[in-house]
MARNU-928448 format. One line per field, with one value per residue (C-alpha): x, y, z; chain; residue in one letter; residue number from 1. Coordinates in nm, 3 decimals. Layout:
N
c1 [X; ...]
c2 [Y; ...]
c3 [Z; ...]
ch [A; ...]
aa [a; ...]
i [NUM; ...]
REM end
This chain:
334
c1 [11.703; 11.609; 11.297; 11.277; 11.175; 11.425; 11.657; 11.424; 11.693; 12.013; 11.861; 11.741; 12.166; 12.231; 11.979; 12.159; 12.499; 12.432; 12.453; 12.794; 12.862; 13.058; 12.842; 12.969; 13.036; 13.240; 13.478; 13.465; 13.613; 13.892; 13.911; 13.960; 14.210; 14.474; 14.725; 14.714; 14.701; 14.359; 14.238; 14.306; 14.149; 13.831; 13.862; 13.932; 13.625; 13.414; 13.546; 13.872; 14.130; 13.981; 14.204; 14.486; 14.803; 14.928; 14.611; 14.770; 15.031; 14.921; 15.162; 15.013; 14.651; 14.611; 14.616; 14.300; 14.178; 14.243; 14.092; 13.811; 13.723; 13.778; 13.543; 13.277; 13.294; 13.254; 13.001; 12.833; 12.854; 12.782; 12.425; 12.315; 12.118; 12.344; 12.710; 12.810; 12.651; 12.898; 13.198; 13.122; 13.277; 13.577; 13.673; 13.837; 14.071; 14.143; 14.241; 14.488; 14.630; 14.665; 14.803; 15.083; 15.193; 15.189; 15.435; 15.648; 15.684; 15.682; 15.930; 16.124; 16.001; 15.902; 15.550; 15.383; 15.415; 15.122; 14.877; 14.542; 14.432; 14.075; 13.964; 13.756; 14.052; 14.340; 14.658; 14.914; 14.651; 14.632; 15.006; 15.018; 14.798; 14.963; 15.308; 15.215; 14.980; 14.706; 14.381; 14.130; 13.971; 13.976; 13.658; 13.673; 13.687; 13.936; 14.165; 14.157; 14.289; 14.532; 14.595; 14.583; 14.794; 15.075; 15.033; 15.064; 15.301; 15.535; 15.515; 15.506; 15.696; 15.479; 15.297; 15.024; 14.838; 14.838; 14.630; 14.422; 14.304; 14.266; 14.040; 13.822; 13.780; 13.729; 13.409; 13.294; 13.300; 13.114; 12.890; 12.783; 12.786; 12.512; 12.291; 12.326; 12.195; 11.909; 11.903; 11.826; 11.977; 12.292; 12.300; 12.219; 12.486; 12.726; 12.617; 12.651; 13.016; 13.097; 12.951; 13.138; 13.460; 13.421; 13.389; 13.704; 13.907; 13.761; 13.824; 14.166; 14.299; 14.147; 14.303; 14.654; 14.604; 14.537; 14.386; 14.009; 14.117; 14.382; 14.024; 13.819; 14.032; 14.052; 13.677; 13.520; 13.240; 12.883; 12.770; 12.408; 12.658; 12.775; 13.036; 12.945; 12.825; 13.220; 13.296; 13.110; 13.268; 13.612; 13.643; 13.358; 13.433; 13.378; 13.088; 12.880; 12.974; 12.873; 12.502; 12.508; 12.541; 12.234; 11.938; 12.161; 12.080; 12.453; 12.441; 12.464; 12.781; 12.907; 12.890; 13.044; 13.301; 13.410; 13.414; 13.621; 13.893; 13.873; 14.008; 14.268; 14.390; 14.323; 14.038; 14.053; 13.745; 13.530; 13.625; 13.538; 13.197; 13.144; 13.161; 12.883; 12.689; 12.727; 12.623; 12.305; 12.206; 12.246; 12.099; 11.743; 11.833; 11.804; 11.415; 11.397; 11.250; 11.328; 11.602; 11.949; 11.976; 12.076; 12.294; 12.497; 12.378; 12.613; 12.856; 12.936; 12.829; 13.181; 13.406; 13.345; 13.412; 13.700; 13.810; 13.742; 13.915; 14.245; 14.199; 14.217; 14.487; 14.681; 14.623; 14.687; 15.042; 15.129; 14.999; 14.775; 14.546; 14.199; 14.055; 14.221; 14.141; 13.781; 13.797; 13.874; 13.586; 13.319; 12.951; 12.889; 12.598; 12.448]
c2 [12.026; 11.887; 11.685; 11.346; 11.215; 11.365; 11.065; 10.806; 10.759; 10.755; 10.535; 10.283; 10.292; 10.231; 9.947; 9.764; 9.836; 9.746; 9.368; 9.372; 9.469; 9.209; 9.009; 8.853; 8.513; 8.703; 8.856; 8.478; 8.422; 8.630; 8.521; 8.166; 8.210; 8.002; 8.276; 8.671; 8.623; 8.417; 8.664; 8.970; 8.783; 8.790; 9.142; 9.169; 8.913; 9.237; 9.448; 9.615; 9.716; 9.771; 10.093; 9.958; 9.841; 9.537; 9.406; 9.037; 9.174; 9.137; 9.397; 9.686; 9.605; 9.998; 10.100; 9.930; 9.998; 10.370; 10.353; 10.175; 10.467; 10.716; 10.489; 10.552; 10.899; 10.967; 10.727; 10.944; 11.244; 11.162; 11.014; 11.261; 11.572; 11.712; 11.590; 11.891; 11.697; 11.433; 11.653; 11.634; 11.250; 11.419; 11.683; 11.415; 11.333; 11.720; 11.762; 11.433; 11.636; 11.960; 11.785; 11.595; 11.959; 12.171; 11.925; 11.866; 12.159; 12.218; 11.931; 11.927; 11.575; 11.469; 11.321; 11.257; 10.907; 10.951; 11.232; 11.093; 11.164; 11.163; 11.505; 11.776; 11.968; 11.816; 11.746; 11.940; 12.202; 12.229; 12.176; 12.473; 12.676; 12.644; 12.668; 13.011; 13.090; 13.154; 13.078; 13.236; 12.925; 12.766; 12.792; 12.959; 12.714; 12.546; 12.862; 12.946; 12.634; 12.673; 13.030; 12.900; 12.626; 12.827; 13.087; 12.858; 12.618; 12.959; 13.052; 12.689; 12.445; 12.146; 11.982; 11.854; 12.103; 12.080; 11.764; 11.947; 12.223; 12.031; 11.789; 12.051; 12.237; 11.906; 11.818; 12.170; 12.203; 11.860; 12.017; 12.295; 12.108; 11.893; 12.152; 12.287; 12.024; 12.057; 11.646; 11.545; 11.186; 11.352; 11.601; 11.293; 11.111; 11.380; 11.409; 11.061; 11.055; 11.396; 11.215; 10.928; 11.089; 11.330; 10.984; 10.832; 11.177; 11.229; 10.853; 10.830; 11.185; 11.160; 10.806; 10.989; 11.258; 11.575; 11.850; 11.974; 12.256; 12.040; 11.821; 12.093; 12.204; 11.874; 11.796; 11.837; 12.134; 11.987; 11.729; 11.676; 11.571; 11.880; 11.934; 11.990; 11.599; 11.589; 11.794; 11.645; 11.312; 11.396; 11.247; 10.973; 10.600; 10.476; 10.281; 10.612; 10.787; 10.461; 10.583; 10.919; 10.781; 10.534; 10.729; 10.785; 10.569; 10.445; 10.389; 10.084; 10.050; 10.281; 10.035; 9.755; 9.984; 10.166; 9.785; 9.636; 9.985; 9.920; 9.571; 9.565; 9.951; 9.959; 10.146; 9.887; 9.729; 10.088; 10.145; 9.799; 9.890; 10.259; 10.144; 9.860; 10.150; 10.371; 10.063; 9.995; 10.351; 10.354; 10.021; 10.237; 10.378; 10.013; 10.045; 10.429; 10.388; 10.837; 11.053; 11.072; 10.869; 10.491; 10.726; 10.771; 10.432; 10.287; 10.519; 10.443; 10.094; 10.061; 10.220; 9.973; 9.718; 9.868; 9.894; 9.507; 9.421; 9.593; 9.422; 9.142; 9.212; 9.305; 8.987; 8.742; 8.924; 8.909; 8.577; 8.678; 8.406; 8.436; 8.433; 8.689; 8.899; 8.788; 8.946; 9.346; 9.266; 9.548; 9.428; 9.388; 9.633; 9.349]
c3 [13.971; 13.657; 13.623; 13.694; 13.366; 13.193; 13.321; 13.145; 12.856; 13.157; 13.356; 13.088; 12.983; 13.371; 13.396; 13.119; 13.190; 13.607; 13.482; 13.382; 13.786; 13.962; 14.197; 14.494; 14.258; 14.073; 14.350; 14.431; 14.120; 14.212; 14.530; 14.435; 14.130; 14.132; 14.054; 14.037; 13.606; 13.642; 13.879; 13.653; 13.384; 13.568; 13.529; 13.171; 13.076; 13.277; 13.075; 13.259; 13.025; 12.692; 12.682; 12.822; 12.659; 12.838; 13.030; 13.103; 13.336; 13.708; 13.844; 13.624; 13.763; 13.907; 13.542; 13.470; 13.760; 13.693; 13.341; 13.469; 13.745; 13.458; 13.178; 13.449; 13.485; 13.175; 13.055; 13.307; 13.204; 12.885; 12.934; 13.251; 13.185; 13.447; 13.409; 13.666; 13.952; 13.936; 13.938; 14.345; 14.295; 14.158; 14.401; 14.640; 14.324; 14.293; 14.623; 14.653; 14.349; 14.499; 14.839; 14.594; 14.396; 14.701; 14.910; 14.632; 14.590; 14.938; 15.029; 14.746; 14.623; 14.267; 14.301; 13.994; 14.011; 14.248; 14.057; 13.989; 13.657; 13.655; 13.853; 13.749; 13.668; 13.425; 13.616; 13.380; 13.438; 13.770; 13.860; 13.660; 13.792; 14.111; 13.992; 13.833; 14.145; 13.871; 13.998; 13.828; 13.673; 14.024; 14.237; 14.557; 14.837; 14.708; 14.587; 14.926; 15.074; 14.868; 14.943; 15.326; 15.251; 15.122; 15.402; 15.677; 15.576; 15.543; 15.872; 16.036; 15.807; 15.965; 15.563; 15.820; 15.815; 15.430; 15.436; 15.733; 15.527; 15.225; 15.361; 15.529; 15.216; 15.038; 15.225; 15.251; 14.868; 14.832; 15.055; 14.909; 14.514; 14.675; 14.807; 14.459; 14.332; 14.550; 14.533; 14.925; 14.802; 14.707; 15.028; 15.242; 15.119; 15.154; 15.541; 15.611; 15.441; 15.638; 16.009; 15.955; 15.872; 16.157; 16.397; 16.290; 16.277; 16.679; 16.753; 16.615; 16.784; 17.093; 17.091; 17.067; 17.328; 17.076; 17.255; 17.182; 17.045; 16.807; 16.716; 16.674; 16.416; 16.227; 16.223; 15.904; 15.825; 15.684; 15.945; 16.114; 16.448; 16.620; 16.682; 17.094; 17.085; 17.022; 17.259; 17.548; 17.471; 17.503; 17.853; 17.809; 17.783; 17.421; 17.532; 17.635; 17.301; 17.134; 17.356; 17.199; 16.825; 16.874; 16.714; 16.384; 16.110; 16.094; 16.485; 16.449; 16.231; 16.475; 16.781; 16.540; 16.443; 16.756; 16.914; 16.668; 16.713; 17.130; 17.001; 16.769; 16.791; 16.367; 16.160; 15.894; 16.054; 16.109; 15.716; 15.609; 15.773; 15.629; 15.284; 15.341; 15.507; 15.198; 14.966; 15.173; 15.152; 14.759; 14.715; 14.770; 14.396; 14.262; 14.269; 14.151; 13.778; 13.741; 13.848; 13.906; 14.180; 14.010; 13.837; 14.166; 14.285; 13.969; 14.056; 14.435; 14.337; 14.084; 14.292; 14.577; 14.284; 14.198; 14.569; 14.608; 14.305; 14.438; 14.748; 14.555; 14.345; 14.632; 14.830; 14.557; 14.416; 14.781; 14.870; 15.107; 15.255; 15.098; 15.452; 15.526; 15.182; 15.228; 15.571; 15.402; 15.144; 15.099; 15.036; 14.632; 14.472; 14.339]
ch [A; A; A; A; A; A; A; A; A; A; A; A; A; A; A; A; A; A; A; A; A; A; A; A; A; A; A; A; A; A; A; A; A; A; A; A; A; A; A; A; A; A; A; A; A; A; A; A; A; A; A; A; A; A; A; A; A; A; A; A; A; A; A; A; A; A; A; A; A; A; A; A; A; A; A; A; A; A; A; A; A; A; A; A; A; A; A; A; A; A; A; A; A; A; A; A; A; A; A; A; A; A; A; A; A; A; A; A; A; A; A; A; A; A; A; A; A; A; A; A; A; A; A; A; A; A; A; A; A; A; A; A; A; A; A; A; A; A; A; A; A; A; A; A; A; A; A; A; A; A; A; A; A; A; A; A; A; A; A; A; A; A; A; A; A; A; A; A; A; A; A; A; A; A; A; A; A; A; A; A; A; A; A; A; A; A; A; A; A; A; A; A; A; A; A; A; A; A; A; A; A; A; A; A; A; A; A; A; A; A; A; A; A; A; A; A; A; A; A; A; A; A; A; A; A; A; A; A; A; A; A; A; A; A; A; A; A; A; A; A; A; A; A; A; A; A; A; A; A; A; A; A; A; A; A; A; A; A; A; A; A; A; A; A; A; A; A; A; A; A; A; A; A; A; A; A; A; A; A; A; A; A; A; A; A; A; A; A; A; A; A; A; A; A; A; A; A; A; A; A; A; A; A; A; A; A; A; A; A; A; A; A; A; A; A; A; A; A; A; A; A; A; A; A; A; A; A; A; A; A; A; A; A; A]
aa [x; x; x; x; x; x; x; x; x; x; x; x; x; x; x; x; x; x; x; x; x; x; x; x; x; x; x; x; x; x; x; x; x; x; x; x; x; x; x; x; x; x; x; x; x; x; x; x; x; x; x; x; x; x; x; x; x; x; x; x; x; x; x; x; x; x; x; x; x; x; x; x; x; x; x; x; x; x; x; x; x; x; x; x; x; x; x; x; x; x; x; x; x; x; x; x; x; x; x; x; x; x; x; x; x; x; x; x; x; x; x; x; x; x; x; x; x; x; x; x; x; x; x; x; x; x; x; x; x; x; x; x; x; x; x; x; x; x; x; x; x; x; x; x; x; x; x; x; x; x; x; x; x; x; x; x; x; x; x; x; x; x; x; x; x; x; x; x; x; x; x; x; x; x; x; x; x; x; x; x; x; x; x; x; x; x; x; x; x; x; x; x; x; x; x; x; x; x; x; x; x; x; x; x; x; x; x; x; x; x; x; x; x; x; x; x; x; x; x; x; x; x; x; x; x; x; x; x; x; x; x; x; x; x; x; x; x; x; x; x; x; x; x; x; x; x; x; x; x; x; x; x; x; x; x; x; x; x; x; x; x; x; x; x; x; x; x; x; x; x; x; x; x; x; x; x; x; x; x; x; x; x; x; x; x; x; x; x; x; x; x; x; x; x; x; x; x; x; x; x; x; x; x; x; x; x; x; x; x; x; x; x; x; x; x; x; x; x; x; x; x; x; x; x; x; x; x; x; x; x; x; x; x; x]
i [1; 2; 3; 4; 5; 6; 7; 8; 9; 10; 11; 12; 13; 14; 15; 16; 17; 18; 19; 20; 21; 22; 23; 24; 25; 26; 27; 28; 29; 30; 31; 32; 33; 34; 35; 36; 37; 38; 39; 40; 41; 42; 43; 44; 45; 46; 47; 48; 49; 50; 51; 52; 53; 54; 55; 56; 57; 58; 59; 60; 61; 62; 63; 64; 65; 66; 67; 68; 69; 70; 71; 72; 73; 74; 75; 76; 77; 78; 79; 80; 81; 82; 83; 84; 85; 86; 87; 88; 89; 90; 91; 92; 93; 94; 95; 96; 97; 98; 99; 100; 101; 102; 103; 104; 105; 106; 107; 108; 109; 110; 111; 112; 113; 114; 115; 116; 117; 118; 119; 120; 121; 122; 123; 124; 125; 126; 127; 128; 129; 130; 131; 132; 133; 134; 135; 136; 137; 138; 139; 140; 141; 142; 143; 144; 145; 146; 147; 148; 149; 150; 151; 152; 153; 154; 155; 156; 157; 158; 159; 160; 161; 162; 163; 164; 165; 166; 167; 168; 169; 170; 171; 172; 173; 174; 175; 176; 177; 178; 179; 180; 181; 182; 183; 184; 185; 186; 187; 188; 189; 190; 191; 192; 193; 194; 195; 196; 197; 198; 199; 200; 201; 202; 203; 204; 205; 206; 207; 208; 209; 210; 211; 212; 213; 214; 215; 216; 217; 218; 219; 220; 221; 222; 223; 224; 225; 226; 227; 228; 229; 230; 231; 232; 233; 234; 235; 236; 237; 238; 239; 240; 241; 242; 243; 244; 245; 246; 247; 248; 249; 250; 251; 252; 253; 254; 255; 256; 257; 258; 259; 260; 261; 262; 263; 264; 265; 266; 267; 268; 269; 270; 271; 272; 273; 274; 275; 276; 277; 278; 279; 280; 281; 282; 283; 284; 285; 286; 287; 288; 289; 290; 291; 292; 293; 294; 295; 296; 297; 298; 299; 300; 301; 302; 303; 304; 305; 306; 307; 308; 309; 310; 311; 312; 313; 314; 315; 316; 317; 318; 319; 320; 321; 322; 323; 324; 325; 326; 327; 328; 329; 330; 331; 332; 333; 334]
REM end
């Protein structure tokens, strides 16, 4: 763990750079454009697109949303004294990638469309490396997913459990970069993210009849809830596992959450509520003067930006009530 101070000179860029964040008048802005052009110029006047070739065009608003995600990344690793830390943001990006090559290869279906370029491995790279089963320059968790992936879906021919695995090993390698780190922030976050997945995956299979032993194999490794709490609630009413969540400091999310699934049969809700969560706990790194962690405060900060300026985008090209978009909006950082 590096010292603190040696983040003065990040966190100073940060500071500066935080006020260019879109507030909640300037999703407003979006919100109340007139067309799906004035709300993308919004964007652009925040600076979206400045590598992008045709930044006036609506329907190509994932591209700058893309370069945008990538800008970030590696703005920060090129002012942290440890860029490797925030190659734990990327993993999730590495394993949508290695999901997409192994079922089209798998399935016979051209994917690329759908590769994400901004992982800690280069696409052409890794397609290659699986193509040629070379894996040396892969780390171990996730070159055996891989290896597991291949295995099973050989002797089974069902591509769930390629999204099963990968998802596991996902969380388990974000896991274990955090504890490297030795950055409780960072490993607290990582919990919290693992807890609340591990909810939704119980809430949604148990919903559909799966089996314990089917659950047990979905839930993700990493969590502070065990997975016996799990267990014992597999023939509880909602309302008593709500009981059980209380004394967690996202308890109370959980209730809302849980409640607002019991209603309407949909997670949109329960995710709508996680990623306010996650804001509120980085908002702490506003008034941290040292350290890394309004380095990852920025960081979680922009992607929910960029999340609620697709939900935007995606309302307004399919004229989508604003009530309604204003309903799936996630809390702004600032």
């Amino acid at each position: 763990m590096t010292a603190e101070t040696e983040y003065v000179y990040a966190v100073g860029r940060i500071r500066a750079i935080e006020k260019k964040l879109l507030d909640k008048s300037g999703i407003e802005r979006m919100l109340d454009a007139k067309s799906p052009e004035e709300a993308l110029k919004v964007l652009v006047d925040a600076g979206y697109g400045s590598n992008v070739g045709d930044a006036s065009n609506p329907f190509h608003y994932e591209n700058l949303l893309k370069e945008e995600q990538k800008k970030v990344f590696k703005l920060l690793k090129e002012i942290a004294p440890e860029p490797e830390v925030f190659d734990l943001f990327l993993l999730r990006n590495d394993y949508h990638n290695i999901k997409t090559v192994l079922k089209a290869e798998f399935l016979g279906q051209d994917s690329s469309d759908i590769l994400v370029d901004s992982g800690s491995i280069e696409v052409n790279k890794l397609k290659a490396m699986i193509r040629d089963r070379n894996f040396k320059e892969i780390p171990e968790i996730m070159k055996e997913a891989i290896e597991e992936c291949m295995d099973l879906f050989n002797r089974t021919g069902d591509p769930q459990v390629i999204d099963v695995i990968l998802d596991k090993a996902n969380f388990r390698q974000m896991k274990e970069k955090a504890e490297e780190s030795k950055y409780s922030f960072l490993i607290n976050i990582v919990e919290n993210m693992i807890d609340l997945t591990n909810i939704k995956i119980f809430l949604r299979t148990r919903n559909v009849g799966k089996s314990w032993d089917a659950i047990q194999k979905m839930l993700l490794p990493g969590g502070t809830v065990e997975n016996s709490l799990f267990f014992e609630s597999m023939n509880d009413s909602l309302e008593d596992f709500i009981k059980k969540l209380k004394q967690k400091p996202y308890g109370a999310i959980c209730e809302e959450g849980i409640e607002s699934f019991k209603n309407t049969g949909s997670f949109t809700g329960f995710e709508k509520l996680v990623d306010n969560y996650m804001i509120s706990l980085v908002k702490k790194a506003k008034y941290k003067a040292f350290g890394i962690e309004p380095l990852i405060g920025y960081l979680i900060a922009k992607e929910n930006e960029i999340k609620n300026a697709r939900i935007v985008m995606v309302g307004k090209i399919n004229n989508i009530p604003n009530e309604v978009i204003k309903e799936r909006l996630r809390e702004t950082y600032v």
